[in-house]
C-alpha positions in Angstrom: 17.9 -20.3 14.8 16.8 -17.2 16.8 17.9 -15.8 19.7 16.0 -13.8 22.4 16.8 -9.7 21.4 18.9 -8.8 18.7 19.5 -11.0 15.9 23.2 -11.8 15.5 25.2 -12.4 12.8 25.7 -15.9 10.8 29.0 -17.3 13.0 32.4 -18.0 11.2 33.5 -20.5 8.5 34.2 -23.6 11.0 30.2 -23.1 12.0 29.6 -22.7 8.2 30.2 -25.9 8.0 28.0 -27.1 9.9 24.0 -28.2 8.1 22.0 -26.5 10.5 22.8 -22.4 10.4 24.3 -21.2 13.8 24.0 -17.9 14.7 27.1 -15.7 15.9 26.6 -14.7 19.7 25.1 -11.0 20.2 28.5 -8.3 20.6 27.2 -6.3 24.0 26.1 -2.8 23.6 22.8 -1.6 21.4 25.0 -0.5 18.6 25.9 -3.4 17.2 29.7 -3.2 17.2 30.5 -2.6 20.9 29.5 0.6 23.2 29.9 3.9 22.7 29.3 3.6 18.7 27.1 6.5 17.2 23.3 6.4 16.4 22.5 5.4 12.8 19.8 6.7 10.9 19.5 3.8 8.0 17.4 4.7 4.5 15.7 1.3 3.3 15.5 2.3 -0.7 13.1 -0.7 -1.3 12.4 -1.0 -5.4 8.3 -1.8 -5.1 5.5 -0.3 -3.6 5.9 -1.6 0.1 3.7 -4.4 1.4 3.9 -7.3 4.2 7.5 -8.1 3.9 9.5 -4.6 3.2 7.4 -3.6 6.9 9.0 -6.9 8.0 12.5 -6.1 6.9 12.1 -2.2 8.3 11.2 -4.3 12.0 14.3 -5.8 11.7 16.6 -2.6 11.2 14.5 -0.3 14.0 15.5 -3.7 16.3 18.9 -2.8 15.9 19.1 0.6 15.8 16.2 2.5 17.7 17.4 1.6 21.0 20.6 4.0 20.3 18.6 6.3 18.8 18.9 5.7 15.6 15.8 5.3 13.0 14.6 3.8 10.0 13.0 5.3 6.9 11.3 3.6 3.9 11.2 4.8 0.6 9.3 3.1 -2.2 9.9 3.6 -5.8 6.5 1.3 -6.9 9.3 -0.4 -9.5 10.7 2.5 -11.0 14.2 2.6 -11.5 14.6 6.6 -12.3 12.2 7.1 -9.2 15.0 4.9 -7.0 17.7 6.4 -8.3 16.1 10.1 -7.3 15.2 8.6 -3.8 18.6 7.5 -3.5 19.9 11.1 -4.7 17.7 12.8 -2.3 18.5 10.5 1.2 22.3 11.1 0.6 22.5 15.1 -0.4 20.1 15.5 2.6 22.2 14.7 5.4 19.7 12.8 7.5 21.2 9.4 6.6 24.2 7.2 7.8 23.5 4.3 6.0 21.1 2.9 3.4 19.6 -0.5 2.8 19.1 -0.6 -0.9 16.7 -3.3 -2.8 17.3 -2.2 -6.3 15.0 -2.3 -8.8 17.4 -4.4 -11.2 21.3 -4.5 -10.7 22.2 -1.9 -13.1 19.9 0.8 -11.5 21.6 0.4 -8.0 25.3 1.5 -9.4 24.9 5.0 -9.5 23.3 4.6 -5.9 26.1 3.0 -4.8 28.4 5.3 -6.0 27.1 8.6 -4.9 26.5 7.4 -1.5 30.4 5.9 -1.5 31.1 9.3 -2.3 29.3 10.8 0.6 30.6 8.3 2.9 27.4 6.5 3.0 27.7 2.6 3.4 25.2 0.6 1.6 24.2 -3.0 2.1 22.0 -4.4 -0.6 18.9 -6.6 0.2 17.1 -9.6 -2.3 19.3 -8.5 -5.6 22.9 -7.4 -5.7 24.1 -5.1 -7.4 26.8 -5.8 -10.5 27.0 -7.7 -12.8 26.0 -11.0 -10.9 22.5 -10.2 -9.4 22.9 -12.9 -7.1 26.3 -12.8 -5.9 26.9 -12.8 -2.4 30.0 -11.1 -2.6 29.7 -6.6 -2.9 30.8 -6.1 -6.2 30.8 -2.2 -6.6 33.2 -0.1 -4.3 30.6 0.9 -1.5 28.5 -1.8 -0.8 29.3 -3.2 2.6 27.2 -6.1 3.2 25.3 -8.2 0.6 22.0 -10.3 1.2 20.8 -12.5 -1.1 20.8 -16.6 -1.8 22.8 -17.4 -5.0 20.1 -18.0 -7.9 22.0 -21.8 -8.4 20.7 -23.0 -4.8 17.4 -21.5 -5.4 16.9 -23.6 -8.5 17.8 -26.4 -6.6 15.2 -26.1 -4.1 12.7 -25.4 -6.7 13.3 -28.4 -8.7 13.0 -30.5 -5.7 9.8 -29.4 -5.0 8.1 -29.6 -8.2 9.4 -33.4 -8.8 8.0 -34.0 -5.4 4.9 -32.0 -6.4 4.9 -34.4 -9.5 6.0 -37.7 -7.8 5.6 -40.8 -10.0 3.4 -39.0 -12.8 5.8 -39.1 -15.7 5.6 -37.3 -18.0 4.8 -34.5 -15.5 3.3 -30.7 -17.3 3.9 -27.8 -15.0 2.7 -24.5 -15.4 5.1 -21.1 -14.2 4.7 -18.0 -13.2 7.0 -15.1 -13.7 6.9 -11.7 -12.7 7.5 -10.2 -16.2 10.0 -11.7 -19.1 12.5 -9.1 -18.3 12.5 -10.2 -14.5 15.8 -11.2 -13.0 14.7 -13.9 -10.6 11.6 -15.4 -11.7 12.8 -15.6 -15.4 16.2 -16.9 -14.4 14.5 -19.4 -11.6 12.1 -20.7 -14.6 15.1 -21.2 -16.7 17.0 -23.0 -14.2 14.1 -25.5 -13.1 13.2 -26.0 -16.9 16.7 -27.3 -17.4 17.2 -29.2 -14.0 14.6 -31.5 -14.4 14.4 -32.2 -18.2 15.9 -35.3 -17.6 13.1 -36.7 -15.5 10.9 -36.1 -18.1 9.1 -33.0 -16.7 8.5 -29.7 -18.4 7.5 -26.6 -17.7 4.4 -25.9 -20.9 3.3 -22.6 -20.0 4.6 -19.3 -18.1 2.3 -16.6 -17.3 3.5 -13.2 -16.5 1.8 -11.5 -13.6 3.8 -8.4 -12.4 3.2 -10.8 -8.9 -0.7 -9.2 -9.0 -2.5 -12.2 -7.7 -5.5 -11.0 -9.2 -3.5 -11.8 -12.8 -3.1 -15.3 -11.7 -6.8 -16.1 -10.9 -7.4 -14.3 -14.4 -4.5 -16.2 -16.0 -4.4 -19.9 -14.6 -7.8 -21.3 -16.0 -6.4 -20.5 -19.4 -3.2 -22.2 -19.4 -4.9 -25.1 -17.7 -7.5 -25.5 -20.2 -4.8 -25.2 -22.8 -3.1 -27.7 -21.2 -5.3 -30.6 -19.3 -2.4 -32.8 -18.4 -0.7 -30.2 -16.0 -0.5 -31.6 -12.5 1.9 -28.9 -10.8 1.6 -24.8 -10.6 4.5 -23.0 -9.2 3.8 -19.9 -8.2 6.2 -16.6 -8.0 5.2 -16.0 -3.8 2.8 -17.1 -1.4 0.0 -14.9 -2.4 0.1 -16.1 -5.8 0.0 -19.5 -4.8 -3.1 -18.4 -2.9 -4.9 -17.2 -5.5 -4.7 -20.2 -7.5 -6.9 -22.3 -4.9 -9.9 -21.0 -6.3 -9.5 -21.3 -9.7 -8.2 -24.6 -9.4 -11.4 -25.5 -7.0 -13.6 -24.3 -9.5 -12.2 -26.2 -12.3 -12.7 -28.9 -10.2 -8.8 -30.1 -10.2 -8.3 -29.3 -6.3 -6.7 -33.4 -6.3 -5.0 -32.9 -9.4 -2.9 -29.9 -9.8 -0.4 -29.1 -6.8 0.5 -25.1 -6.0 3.9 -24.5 -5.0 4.4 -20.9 -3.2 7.1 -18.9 -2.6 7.9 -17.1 0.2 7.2 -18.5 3.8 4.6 -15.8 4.7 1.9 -16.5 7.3 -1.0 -17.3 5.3 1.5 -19.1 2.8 2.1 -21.4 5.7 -1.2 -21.7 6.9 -2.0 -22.8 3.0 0.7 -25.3 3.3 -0.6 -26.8 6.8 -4.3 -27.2 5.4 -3.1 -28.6 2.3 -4.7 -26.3 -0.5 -1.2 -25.8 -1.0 1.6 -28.1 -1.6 4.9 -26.6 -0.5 6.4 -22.8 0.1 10.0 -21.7 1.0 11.5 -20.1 4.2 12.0 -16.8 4.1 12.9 -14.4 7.2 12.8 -11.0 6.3 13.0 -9.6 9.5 16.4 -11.1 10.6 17.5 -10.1 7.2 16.5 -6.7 8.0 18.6 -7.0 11.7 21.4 -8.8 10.1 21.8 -5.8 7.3 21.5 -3.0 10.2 24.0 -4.7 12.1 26.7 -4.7 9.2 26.2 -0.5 8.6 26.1 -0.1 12.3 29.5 -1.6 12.3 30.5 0.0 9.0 29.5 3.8 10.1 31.5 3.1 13.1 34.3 2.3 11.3 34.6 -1.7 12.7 35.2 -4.6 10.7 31.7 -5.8 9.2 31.3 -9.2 10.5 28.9 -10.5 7.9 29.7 -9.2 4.6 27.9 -12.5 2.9 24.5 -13.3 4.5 22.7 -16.2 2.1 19.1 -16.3 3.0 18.5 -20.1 3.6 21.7 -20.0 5.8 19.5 -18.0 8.5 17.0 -19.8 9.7 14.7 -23.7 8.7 13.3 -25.2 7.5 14.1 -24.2 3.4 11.5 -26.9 1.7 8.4 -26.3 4.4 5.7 -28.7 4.1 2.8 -30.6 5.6 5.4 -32.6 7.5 7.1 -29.8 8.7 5.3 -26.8 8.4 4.6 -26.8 12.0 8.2 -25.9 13.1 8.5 -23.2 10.7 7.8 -19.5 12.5 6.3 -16.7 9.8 8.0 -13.0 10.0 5.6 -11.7 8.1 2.2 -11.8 6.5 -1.0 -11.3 8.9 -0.5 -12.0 12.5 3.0 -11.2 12.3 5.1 -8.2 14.1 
């Protein structure tokens, strides 16, 4: 659900209840946690090399904060975890930072963040992977960490494996092909895993996983191998959107266009436009620019000393659809991706 100018806060546990999310209503007064608060100048420590949906996230914090007079600066560490950790060093012995946004290159390499800005008074809130031990806990583990925004990795499997025995529907035995990011990839490996196992027992399996670093260009070199080394595979399902993408023209040109369903990830623009003329199955929601509001909110509140209102913000508690497809792709809005702002 959105709401005309700043994005609010998931409401209370009674709303929790509720299936469709409910927004909390907008406290009065730019800041986020009532007048007379101080401008906050948030550092978004993002862990790749920037792109579509870290700019959507950054849109989300200057919503928040720029009209105190507050600001928003990216930093990209291009998947590095030393380089994060140096960023990380740099925006809190500098001086020009309240607050920081962190999306940590694994877990482990945003602990030492965490801690030095705790030391310097510096809230965090962490974005897409926690940081602990549990990368997808939506509770802040580590003594700093304010806010935490993620969706717990159990749900996400869910959805997946709903979608690929859609994708498969009443082809049994069903071959999918997966992609993952790398083998030593948090999410995607973990996400593989957890679909593998979920839907065993309806006689579907997963034959191949490619490993792509999420270059697109790897899938369309990648694909026509695992599907010639496996004919009977009916379902792909990509790591994001653009992946998903970039398997329409391999598939076309192998001539299995009818055969083999793509599932994205993601809920990007062109993922969505993908989805509406059909070269693509299925994608997921994903709004990165409330996240980016929502997060801004919780360190505007924690600089000023207030009680953080959302401490636990699960993304597919934020907005719907979750599972967009033809039949409902047409009420989902993009935040980012081409056309968006």
């Amino acid at each position: 659900m959105k709401r005309s100018g700043r994005i609010c806060g998931i409401a209370g546990a009674a709303l929790a209840l509720l299936t469709i999310p409910v927004l909390a209503a907008c406290a009065q007064g730019g800041n986020g946690g009532g007048d007379g608060g101080k401008k906050v100048n948030i550092a978004v420590l993002e862990y790749t090399n920037s792109g579509d949906i870290v700019q959507a996230y950054v849109r989300g914090a200057k919503s928040v904060v720029t009209g105190d007079g507050g600001s928003v600066t990216l930093f990209n560490a291009n998947f590095d975890p030393q380089a994060q950790i140096s960023q990380c060093q740099d925006a809190v012995t500098s001086g020009r930072f309240d607050a920081i946004i962190l999306v940590p290159v694994d877990p482990a390499t945003g602990v030492p963040c965490v801690k030095a800005a705790q030391a310097a008074n510096i809230p965090v809130a962490t974005l897409e992977t926690a940081v602990g031990k549990d990368a997808f806990s939506l509770k802040p583990q580590v003594k700093g960490v304010v806010a935490v925004a993620t969706t717990p990795i159990e749900e996400v499997v869910d959805v997946f494996a709903q979608l690929v025995t859609e994708a498969c529907g009443d082809a049994r035995p069903c071959e999918v092909i997966d992609e993952i990011a790398s083998p030593s990839d948090p999410y995607t490996t973990q996400l593989a895993d957890g679909v593998e196992a979920k839907v065993k027992a309806d006689d579907i399996s997963i034959v191949q996983r490619i490993s792509t670093g999420y270059d697109p260009a790897q899938v369309a070199s990648q694909l026509p191998d695992a599907l010639s080394a496996h004919p009977n595979a009916t379902v792909f399902l990509a790591a994001s959107d653009s992946s998903a993408i970039a398997a329409v023209a391999p598939l076309k040109t192998a001539g299995l266009t009818d055969k083999v369903k793509i599932i994205g990830s993601g809920g990007s623009s062109e993922g969505a436009a993908a989805v509406a003329d059909g070269s693509v199955f299925a994608t997921t929601g994903n709004w990165p620019k409330q996240y980016g509001a929502l997060l801004a909110e919780a360190l505007v509140q924690a600089v000023n000393g207030e009680k953080v209102k959302n401490v636990s913000i699960n993304f597919w508690k934020v907005d719907t659809p979750v599972k967009i497809t033809k039949d409902n792709v047409s009420t989902f809005t993009p935040e980012w991706g081409a056309g968006t702002n």
